[in-house]
N, C-alpha and C positions, 0 to 999 in steps of 0.2 A: 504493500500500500504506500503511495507518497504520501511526502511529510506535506500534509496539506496545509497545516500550521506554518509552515516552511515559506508556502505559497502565498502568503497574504504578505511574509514579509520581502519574499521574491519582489511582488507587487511594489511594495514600498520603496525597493531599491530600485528599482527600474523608476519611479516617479521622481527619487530623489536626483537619480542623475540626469534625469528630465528639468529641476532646479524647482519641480513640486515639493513645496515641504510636506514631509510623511514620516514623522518622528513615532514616539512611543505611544503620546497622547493619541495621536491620528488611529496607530495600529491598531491601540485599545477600541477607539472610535468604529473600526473596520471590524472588528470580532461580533461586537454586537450588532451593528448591523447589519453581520448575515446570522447571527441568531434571531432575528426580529424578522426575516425574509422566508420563499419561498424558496426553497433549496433546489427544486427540482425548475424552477424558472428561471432560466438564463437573465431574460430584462428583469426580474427583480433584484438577482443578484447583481447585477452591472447600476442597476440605478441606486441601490443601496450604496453600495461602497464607493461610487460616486460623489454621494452626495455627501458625505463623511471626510473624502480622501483631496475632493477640489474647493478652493475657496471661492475661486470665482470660473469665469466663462473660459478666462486664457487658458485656463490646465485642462480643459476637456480633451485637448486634443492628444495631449501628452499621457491623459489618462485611458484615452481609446487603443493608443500602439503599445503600452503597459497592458491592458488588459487582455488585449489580444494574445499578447506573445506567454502570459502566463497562464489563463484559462484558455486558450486556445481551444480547438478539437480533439477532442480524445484527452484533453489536461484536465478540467472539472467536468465528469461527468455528474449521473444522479449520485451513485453511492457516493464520488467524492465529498459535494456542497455537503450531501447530509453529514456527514461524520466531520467535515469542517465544521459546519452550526454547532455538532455535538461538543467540540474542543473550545470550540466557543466560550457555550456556557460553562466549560470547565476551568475557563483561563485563571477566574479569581472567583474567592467565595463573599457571594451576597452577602457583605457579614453587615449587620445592624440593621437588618430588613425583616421582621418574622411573621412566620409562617403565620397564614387566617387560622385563626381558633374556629371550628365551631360554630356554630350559635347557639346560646342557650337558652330554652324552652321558660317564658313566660317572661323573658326581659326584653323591652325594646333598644334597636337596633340605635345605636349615639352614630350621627353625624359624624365623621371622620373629620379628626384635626390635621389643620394644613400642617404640610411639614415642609422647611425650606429644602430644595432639592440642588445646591449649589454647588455640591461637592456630594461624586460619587465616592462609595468605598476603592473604586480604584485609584481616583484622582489622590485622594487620601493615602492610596500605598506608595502611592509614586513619589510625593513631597515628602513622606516620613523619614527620617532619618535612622540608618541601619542599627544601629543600638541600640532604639527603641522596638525593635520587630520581636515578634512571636514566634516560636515555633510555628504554629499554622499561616502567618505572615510571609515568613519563610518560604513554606511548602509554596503560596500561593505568587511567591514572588518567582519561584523558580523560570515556568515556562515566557515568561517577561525578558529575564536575563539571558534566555537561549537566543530569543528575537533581537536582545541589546548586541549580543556577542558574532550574531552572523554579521552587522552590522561592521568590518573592517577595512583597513590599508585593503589598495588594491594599485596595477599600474599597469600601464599599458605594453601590451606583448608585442612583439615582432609580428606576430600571426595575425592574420585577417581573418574576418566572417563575411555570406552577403548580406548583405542590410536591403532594405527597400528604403531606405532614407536619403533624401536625395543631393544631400548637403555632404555625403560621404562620398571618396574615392572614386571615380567612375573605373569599373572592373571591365575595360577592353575585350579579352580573351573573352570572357563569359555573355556578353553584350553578342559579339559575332557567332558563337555557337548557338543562341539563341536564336536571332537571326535568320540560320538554314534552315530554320524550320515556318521559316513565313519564305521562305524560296528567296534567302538575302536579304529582305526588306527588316530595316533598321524600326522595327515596330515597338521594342519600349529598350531602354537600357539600364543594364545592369550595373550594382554599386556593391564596396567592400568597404569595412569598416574596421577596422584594429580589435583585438578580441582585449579581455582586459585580465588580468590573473593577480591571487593575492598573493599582495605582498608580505614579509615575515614579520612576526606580532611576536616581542615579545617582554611576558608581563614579570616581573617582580615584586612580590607581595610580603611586606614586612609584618610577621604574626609574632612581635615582640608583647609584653604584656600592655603597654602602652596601647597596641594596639586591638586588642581581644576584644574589645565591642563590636568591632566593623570587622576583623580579620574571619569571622565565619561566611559572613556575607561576600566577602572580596575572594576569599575562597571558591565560592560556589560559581561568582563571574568569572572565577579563572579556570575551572571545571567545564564551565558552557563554552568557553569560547574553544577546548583544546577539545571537544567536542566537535561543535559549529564548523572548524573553520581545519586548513590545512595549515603548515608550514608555524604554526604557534609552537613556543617554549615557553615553562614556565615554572617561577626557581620560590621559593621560603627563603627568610631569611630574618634572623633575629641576629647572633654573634656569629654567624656561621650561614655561606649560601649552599642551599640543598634544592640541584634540579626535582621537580616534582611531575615533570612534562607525562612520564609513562607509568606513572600510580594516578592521573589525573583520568585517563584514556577509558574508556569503560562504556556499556548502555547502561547502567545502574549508576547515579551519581552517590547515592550516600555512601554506596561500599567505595567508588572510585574517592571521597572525600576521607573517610575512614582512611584507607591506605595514604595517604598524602599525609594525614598526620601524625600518622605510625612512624612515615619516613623521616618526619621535623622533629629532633631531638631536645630543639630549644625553643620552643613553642611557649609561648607567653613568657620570656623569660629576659636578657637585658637585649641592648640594640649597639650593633656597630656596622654602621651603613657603609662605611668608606671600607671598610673590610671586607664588605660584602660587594660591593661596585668591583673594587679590584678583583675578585673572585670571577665575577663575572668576565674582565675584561681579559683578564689573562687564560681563562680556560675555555670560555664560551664565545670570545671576540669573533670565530668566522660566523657563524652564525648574526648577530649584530654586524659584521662589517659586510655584509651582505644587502645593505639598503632595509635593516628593519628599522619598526618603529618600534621604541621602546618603551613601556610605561611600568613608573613605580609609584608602588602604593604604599604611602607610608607618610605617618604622622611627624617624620623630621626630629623628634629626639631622638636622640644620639650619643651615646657615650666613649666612641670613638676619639681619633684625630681628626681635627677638621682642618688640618690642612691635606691629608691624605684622603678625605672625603672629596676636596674641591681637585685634586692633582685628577683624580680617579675621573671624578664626573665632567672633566674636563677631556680625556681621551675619550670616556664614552660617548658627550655631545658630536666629537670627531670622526667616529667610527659608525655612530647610528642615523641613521633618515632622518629621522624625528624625535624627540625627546621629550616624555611626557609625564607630570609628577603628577598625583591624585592625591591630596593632603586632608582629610575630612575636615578639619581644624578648618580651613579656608570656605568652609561654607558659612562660616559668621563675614558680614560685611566689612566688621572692623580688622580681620587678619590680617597683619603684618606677619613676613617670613623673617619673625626674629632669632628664636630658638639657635642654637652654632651647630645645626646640622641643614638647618634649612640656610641660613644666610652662606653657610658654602655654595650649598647645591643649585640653588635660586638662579644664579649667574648662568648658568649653562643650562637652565630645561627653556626649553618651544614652548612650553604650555604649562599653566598651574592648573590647575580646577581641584574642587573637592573629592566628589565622588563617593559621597557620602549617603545617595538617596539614587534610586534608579532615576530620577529627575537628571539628577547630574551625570549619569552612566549614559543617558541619551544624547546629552550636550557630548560625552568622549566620545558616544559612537558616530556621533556626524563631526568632529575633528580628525578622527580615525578614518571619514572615508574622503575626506578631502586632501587627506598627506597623499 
């Protein structure tokens, strides 16, 4: 069966590189309204997610050649939509909605009191910040982060595809084969367009004790994406960095997060970043000097040297694409990177952001797919 969950965020990335914005809110936005739809109706499903996915008239057109090429013929049949709807309503649970009671015999029936409808429970999971989540928050954040993580670096191949787009490549050779079959007569022409391939992802997640509120959570995005996506590495690090890339690999994530922590010896325990950078750079460098993006997640205390933090993150900025810090800390407005493991590293990353709430995980994944 395809991953028909898969397919909506297919969807999303074809709109995005179309310059539709189609972030997580949208996604969410797209779930429900093929839960709300006719599954087995084509125009209900194209006019739902339409109308969710476009703001205005300009993106229709951008959202007719996305949806073609992803529900296509033979790509969403019946069984498909229906078991999409069905993942649907599974994506997140109804929570603070409850079930009708009842009616009970010889009481009249009160008037329903309005209740402001401003904020879904998803909009709600998405702004929450990871240390305050649930267990069942958790669970229900998961299949979110799988949709954040396909979301990656990507660049463009030497390879070509044909496109029917007509602003791409005119493909000659294929134009005149074409051609002989109207008896030479130049009847429409053919175009090629660069195919596009990801580029290497790779994540560094500091599970010092410092960081134990969010490092479950940061976990689990690092889990989705070495899932998601190819060509991703991804390393622990508290006083010591530990590749976690092939205990992360699995269809079962909690055994696949289980073994990863089995593998981290110093898990909640002190922090030395520039130890851990160097780690990286001298054992892992082809990897990274191979045009990835790198991001590290980590709260910037540090009990290391900080001048060997900054030596370190200074070859790395040299060596990596792009250079990207997730600091949770920085999701207050007022953050300054004072701490002396951030005012090292500060100087040499591309990008700060938090990355504290899948809010912020959507802002990486559209930095992530424009490096």
């Amino acid at each position: 069966m395809s991953d028909l969950v898969g397919q909506v965020g297919e969807l999303g990335a074809r709109l995005r590189s179309a310059g539709v914005r189609a972030g997580v809110g949208e996604t969410l936005a797209a779930h429900r309204a093929l839960a709300a739809v006719d599954p087995l109706s084509r125009a209900e499903v194209y006019f739902g997610l339409r109308a969710v996915l476009c703001s205005d008239r300009g993106d229709y057109a951008a959202f007719d050649a996305a949806f073609g090429e992803t529900f296509g013929e033979g790509r969403a049949g019946e069984d498909g939509l229906a078991d999409l709807m069905d993942a649907a309503r599974d994506v997140l649970p109804r929570a603070g909605v409850p079930a009708a009671a009842p009616p009970t015999p010889g009481l009249e029936e009160e008037e329903p009191v309005p209740v402001a409808a401003a904020w879904s429970a998803e909009e709600l999971l998405l702004d929450k910040d990871f240390a305050g989540y649930s267990d069942a928050e958790r669970a229900a954040a998961r299949r979110l982060l799988v949709a954040l993580a396909r979301r990656g670096p990507r660049r463009r191949s030497r390879r070509t595809r044909a496109t029917r787009r007509r602003q791409e490549v005119h493909d000659v050779r294929a134009t005149i084969r074409a051609s002989l079959r109207h008896g030479g007569e130049l009847v429409e022409r053919r175009y090629r367009a660069p195919t596009e391939r990801q580029r290497p992802l790779v994540l560094v997640c500091d599970v010092s004790g410092s960081m134990a509120p969010y490092a479950r959570m940061l976990l689990q995005y690092l889990q989705a994406s070495v899932s998601a996506r190819q060509r991703v590495e991804a390393f622990a690090f508290g006083t010591r960095l530990t590749r976690i890339t092939r205990e992360l690999e699995g269809r079962d994530p909690d055994a696949a997060l289980e073994r990863a922590r089995a593998r981290v010896v110093d898990l909640a325990g002190g922090t030395r970043i520039g130890d851990a950078i160097s780690e990286l750079n001298r054992t892992h460098g082809r990897q990274v000097g191979r045009g990835a993006v790198v991001v590290i997640l980590s709260d910037g205390w540090d009990r290391g040297d900080p001048e060997l933090l900054a030596a370190e993150m200074a070859r790395l900025s040299r060596t990596a694409y792009r250079l990207v810090w997730l600091n949770p800390l920085a999701a207050d407005p007022r953050y300054e990177p004072l701490t002396q493991g951030m005012r090292a590293a500060a100087p040499h990353v591309d990008h700060l952001l938090a990355g504290n709430s899948l809010r912020s995980l959507d802002q990486v994944a559209a930095i992530l797919e424009e490096a």
